[in-house]
N, C-alpha and C positions, 0 to 999 in steps of 0.2 A: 416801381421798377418798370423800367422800359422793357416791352418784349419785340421780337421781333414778328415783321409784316405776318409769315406766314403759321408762327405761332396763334397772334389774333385771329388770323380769319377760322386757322383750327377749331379755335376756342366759340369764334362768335359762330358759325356753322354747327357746331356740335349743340350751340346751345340756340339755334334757329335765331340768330340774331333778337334774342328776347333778352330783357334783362332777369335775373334771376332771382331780384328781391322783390320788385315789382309787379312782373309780369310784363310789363309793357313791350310789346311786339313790337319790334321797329320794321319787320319785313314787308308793314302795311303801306306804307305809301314815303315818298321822300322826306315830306316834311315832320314827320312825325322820328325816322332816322338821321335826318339835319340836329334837331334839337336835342337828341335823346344822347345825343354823342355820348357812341356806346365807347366801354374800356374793356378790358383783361385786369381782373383782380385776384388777390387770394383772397380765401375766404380764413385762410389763419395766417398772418402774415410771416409768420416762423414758420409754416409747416410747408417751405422749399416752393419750386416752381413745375412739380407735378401736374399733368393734366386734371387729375381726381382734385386740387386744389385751388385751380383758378377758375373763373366765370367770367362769364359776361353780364354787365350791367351799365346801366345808363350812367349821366353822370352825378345825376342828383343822389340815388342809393349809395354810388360808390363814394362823396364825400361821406355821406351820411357815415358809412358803415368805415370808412379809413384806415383805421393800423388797430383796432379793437379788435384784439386776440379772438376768436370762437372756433372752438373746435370742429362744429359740424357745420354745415350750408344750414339747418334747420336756426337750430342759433344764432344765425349771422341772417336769417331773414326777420326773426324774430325782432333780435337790435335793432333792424333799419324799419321794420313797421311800428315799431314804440317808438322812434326816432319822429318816423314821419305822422304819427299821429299827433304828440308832443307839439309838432309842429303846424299842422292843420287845426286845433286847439288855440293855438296861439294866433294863428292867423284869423279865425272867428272872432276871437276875443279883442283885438289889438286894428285890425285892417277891416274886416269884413265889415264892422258895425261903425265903422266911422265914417262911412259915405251916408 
């Protein structure tokens, strides 16, 4: 869902331009918010476009975490840290060790 301009900035300001599954502070320097290309998500994608519902996150979390239902932000950070360890796992396993 596309939101509008001044919904995001709402959303990224409330949430200090950080992402929320991550952590990752984009408000440190440009290039770290170049890459981080923050979004507006929900954190249940059913549960409407309330502010208590969307967040901010980069854009790596927010494919990760996508249209997977979770009730709470707790949940939906959980998914995207099992997601991204899954993923750094595999990245050891498969890329790391082949140079």
């Amino acid at each position: 869902m596309k939101f509008p301009q001044s919904k995001r900035m709402k959303i990224f300001r409330r949430d200090n331009f950080t992402c929320q599954y991550c952590g990752l502070d984009t408000s440190t320097d440009w290039e770290t918010w170049y890459y981080a290309n923050l979004s507006v998500g929900h954190v249940n994608p059913k549960g409407g476009a309330g502010d208590s519902n969307l967040i901010t996150s980069c854009h790596k979390c927010n494919s990760i975490k996508h249209s997977h239902p979770c009730e709470t932000l707790e949940e939906a950070k959980a998914l995207v840290a099992d997601k991204r360890k899954e993923s750094l796992e595999w990245f050891n396993t498969n890329v790391k060790t082949s140079s």
